[in-house]
N, C-alpha and C positions, 0 to 999 in steps of 0.2 A: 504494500500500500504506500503511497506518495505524499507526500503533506502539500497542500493546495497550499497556492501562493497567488492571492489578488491584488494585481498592480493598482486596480482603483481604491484599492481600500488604504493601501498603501500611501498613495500619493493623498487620497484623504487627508488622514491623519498629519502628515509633513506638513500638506496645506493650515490645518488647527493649529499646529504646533509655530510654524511662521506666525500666523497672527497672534498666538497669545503672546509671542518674542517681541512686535513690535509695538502691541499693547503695553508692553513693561517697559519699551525705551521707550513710547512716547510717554508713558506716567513719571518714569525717572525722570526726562527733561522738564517736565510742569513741578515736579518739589523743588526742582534745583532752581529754576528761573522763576519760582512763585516763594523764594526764601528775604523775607523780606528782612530789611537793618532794622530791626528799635532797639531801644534801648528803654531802662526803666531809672527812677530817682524817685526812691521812698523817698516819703511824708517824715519831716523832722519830728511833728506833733500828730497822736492821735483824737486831739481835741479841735485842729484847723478845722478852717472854713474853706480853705482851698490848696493850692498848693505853689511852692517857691522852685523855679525853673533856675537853671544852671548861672543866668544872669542878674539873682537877687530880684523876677518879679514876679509878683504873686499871682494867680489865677484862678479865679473864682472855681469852686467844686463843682464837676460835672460839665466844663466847659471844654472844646475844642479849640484849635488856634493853628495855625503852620506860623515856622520860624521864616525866618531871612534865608536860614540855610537850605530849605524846601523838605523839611519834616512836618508832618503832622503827628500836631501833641493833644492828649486828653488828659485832664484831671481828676482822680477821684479818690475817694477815701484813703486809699493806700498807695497813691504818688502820681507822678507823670511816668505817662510810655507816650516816645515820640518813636517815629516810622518814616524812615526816609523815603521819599515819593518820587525822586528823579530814577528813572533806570539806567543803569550803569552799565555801559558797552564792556562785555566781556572776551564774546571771541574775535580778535581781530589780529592785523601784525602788529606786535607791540615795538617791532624794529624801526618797520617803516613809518607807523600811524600813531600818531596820541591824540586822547581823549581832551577836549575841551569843554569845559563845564558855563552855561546861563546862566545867571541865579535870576532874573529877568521872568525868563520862561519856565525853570525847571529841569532843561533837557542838555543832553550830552550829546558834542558834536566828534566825529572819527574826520582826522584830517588829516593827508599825507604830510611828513614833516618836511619834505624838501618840497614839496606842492601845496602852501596852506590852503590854495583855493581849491584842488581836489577833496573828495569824499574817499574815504576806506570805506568797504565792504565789513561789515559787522554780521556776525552767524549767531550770537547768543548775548543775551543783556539781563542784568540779575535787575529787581526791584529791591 
């Protein structure tokens, strides 16, 4: 007796198997470029009304705000967490290309160094 071998089922399977593979790398890539910067700065007092920001001002509890630096900060019981909002060009040539920053806009420009009016090509940007 032979043991049967089905090409279709075969190549089935491979086919499942691909897409659960490309499933995982496109999920990898959304943690890695949805990893956002905050940061937190407890509350001096648990008896405040608001909270004191890195530059001595206070802020009313339960209030939102963005700095100059392009974070958005919230206030509540137990301190500020601010989250920076510009995304940050990560895959690019870091030989040829650097990163210029708007505090204006928010956003980051890729510009060849010996070409400032050229654009770099960017493959990947973190928030």
């Amino acid at each position: 007796s032979s043991i049967g071998f089905d090409h279709f089922s075969c190549a089935s399977h491979l086919g499942r198997l691909n897409a659960l593979l490309f499933s995982f790398v496109v999920l990898a890539t959304f943690v890695t470029l949805c990893n956002a910067q905050c940061y937190f700065i407890p509350n001096e007092s648990s008896a405040s009304n608001g909270c004191k920001d890195l530059s001595g001002v206070t802020h009313e509890l339960k209030s939102d705000w963005k700095t100059e630096n392009c974070e958005s900060c919230h206030c509540s019981n137990d301190g500020i967490e601010c989250c920076n909002t510009a995304a940050i060009p990560m895959g690019y040539d870091r030989d040829k290309c650097q990163a210029v920053f708007n505090k204006e806009t928010c956003t980051y420009t890729v510009l060849e160094k010996k070409d400032p009016l050229k654009n770099c090509t960017v493959t990947a940007w973190v928030l």
